[in-house]
C-alpha positions as CSV (number, residue, x, y, z in Angstrom):
1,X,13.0,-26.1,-40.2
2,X,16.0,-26.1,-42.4
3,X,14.9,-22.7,-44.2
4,X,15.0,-20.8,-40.8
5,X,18.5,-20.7,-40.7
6,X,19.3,-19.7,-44.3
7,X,16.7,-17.1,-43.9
8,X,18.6,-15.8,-40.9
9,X,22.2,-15.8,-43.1
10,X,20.3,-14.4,-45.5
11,X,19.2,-11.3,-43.6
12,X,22.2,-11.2,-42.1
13,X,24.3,-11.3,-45.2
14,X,22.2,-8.5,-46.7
15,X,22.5,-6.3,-43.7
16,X,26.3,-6.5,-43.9
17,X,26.1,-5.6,-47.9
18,X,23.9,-2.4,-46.3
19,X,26.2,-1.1,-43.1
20,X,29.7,-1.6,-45.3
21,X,29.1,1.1,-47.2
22,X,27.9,3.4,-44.1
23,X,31.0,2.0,-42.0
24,X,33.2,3.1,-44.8
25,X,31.7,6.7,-44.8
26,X,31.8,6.7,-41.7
27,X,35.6,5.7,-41.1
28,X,36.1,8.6,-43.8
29,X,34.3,10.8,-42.2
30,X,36.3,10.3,-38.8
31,X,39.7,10.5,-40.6
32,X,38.9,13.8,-42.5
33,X,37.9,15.1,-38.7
34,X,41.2,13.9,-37.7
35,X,42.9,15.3,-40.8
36,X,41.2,18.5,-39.8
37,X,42.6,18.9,-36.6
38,X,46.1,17.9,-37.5
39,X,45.9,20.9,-40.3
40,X,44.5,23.2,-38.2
41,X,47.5,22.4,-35.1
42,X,50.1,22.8,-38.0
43,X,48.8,26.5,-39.1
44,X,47.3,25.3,-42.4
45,X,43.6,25.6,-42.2
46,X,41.4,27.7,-40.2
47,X,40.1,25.5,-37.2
48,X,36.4,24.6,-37.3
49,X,35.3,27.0,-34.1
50,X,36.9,29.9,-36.5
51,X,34.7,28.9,-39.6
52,X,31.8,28.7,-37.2
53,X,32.0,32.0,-35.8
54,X,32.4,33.8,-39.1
55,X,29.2,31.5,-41.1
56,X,26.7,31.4,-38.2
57,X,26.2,35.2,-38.0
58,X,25.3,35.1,-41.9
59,X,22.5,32.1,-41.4
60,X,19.7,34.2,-39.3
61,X,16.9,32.0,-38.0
62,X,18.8,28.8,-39.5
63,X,19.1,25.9,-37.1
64,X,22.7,25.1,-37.2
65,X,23.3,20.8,-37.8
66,X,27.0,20.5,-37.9
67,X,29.9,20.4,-40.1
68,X,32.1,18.0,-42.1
69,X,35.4,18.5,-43.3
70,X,36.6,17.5,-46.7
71,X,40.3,16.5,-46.6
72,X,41.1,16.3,-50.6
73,X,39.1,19.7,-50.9
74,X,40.2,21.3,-48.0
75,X,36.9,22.9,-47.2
76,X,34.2,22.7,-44.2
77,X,30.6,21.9,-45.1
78,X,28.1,23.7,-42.8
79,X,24.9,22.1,-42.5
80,X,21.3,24.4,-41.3
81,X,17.8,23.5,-42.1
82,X,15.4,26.5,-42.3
83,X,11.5,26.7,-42.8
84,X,12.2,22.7,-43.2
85,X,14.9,23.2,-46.2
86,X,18.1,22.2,-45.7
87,X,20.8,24.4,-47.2
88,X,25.0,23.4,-46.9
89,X,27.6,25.9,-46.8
90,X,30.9,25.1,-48.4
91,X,34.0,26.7,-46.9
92,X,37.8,27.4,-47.9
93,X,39.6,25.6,-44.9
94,X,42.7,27.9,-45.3
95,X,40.7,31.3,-46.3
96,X,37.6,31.4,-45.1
97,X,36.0,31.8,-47.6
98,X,32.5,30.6,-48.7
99,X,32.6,28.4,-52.3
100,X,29.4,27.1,-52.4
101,X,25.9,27.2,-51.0
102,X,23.5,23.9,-52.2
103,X,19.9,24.1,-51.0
């Protein structure tokens, strides 16, 4: 019976060593989204709806997924999947521009 409840701190110490990373991506992730919208209130970067409307037009018959924002490079990543691929869009924040396209 002793085993059971090292087995259980066991588990439970390797799911922690597992979520930490994802919580820590994942705070980042919320802070850059909150970065975003303070940059976009202050005039500096193009809000995301803006970035949207010029990017979706150009991705016929791709299922939009969603963006993230990228705070150090100042630049939206648009997400679609298409025929099953997935292709990301990368976006000047302050032009508009498109950077970079990954499939």
């Amino acid at each position: 019976m002793k085993r059971f409840p090292a087995l259980i701190l066991g588990s439970l110490a390797a799911a922690a060593l597992v979520t930490a990373p994802a919580a820590a991506q994942q705070d980042q992730t919320r802070g850059d989204q909150g970065e975003a919208r303070r940059e976009a209130q202050a005039g500096n970067i193009m809000r995301s709806g803006e970035i949207e409307a010029k990017i979706l037009p150009m991705m016929k018959g791709a299922e939009y997924l969603g963006f993230a924002y990228d705070s150090t490079a100042r630049a939206y990543r648009l997400k679609f999947i298409k025929d099953g691929r997935v292709t990301h869009v990368d976006v000047d924040a302050r032009t508009g521009r498109i950077i970079g396209r990954s499939h």
